[in-house]
C-alpha positions as CSV (number, residue, x, y, z in Angstrom):
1,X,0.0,0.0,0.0
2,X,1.6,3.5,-0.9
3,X,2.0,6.3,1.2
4,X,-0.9,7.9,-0.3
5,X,-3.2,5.0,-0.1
6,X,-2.6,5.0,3.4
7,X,-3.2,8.0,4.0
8,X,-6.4,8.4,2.3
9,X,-8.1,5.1,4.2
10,X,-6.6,7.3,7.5
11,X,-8.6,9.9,6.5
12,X,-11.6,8.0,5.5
13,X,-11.8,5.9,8.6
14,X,-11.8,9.2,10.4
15,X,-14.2,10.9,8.0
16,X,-16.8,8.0,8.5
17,X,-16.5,7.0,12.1
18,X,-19.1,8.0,14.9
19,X,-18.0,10.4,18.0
20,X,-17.4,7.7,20.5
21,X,-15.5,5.6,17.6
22,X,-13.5,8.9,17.4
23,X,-12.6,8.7,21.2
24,X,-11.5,5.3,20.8
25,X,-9.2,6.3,18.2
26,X,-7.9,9.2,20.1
27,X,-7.0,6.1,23.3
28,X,-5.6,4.0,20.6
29,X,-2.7,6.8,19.3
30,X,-2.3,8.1,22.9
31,X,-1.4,4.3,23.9
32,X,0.7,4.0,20.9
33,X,2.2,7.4,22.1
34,X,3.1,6.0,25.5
35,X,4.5,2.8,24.5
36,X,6.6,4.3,21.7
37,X,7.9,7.1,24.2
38,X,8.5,4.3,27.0
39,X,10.3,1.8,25.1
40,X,12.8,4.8,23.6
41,X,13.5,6.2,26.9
42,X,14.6,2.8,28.0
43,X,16.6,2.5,25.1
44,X,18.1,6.2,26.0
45,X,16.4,7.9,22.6
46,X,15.2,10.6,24.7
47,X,14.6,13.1,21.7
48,X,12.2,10.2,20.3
49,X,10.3,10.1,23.5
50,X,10.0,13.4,24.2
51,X,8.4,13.9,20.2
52,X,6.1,10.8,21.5
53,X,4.9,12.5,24.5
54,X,4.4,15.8,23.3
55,X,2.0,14.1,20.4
56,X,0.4,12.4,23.7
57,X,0.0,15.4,25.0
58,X,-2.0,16.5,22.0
59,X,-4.0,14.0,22.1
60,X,-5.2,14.3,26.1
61,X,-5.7,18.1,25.1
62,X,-8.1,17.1,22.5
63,X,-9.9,14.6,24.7
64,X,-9.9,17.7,27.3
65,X,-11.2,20.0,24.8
66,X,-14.0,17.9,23.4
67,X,-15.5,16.8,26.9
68,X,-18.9,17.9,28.0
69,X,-18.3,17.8,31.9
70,X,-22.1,18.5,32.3
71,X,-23.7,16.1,29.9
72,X,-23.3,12.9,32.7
73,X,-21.8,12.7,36.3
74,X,-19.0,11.3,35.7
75,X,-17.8,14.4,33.5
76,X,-15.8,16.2,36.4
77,X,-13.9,13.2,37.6
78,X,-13.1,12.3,33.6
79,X,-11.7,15.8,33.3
80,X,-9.6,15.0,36.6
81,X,-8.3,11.9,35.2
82,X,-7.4,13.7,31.9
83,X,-5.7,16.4,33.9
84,X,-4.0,13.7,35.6
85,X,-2.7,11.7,32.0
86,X,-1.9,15.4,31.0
87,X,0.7,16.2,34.0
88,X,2.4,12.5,34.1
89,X,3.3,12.8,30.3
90,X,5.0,16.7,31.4
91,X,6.6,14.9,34.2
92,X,8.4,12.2,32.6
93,X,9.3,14.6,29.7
94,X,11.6,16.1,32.1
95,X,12.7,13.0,34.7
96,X,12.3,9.9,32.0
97,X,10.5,6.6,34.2
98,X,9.6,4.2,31.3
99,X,8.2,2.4,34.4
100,X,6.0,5.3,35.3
101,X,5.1,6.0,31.5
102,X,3.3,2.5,31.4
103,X,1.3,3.1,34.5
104,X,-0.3,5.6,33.0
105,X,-0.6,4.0,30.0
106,X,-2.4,1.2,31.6
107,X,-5.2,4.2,32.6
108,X,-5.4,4.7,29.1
109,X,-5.6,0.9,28.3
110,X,-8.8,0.7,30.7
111,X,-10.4,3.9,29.4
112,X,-10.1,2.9,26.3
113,X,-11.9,-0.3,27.1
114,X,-14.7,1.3,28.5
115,X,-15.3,3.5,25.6
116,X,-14.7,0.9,23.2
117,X,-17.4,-1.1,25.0
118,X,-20.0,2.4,25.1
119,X,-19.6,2.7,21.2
120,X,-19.9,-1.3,20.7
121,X,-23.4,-0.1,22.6
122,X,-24.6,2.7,20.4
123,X,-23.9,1.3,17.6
124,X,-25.6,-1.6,18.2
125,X,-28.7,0.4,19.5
126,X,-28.5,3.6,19.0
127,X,-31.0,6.2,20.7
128,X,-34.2,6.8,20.0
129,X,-35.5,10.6,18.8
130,X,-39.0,11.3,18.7
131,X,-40.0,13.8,15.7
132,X,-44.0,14.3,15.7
133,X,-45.8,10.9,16.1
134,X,-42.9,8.9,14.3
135,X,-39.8,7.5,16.3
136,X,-37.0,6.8,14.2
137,X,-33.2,5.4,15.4
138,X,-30.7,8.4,15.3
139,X,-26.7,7.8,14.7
140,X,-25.2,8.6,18.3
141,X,-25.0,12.3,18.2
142,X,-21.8,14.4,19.4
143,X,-23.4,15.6,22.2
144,X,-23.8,12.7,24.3
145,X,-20.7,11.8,23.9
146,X,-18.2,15.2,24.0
147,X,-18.9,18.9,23.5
């Protein structure tokens, strides 16, 4: 597959997946992130791990950014845990602990999982919206899912 076939099923995939498929992806690359960053700090690449962190870093400020902390109770103590993903990836920017790096991304593992199993959910029955007398299935809209 060429460079540019790649590319344009990337961008497809994207294009065509739901919101909560979207967050999955977003837990996939930041787990990719982590993992990449850990295994070249242990092989003393720091340059390379400081590039995969600051793309993680991206990534949480994304999931930060697109977070509705009112649509559900659990919004406040999501944004914590993000806030908490966010300041562990600063940290071992600057004092490298492949150890601690894998912690974290073990959060991200069982986020991930959780989400993954929410849009397994919707997809498979997504909400109903009421318009006059008919009731028709809806796609899972953005706003139950992030801002």
């Amino acid at each position: 597959m060429s460079e540019d076939q790649r590319q344009r099923y990337l961008a497809d995939t994207v294009n065509t997946a739901s919101p909560a498929q979207l967050i999955v992806m977003l837990y996939d690359r930041l787990g990719i992130d982590i993992e990449r960053a850990a295994t070249a700090q242990e092989s003393d690449e720091f340059f390379a791990s400081t590039e995969h962190l600051r793309h993680g870093q991206r990534v949480i400020a994304e999931l930060m950014s697109s977070l509705d902390i009112d649509a559900w109770d659990g919004g406040d103590d999501l944004a914590a845990l993000y806030g908490f993903v966010l300041r562990e990836l600063i940290a071992v920017c600057g004092s490298p602990d492949a150890q601690r790096l894998r912690h974290t991304g073990t959060l991200i593992a069982g986020l991930r999982s959780a989400w993954y199993e929410a849009a397994q959910i919707v997809q498979a029955d997504p909400p109903a919206v009421t318009a006059g007398p008919a009731t028709v299935a809806a796609p899972a809209s953005a706003g139950a899912w992030v801002a």
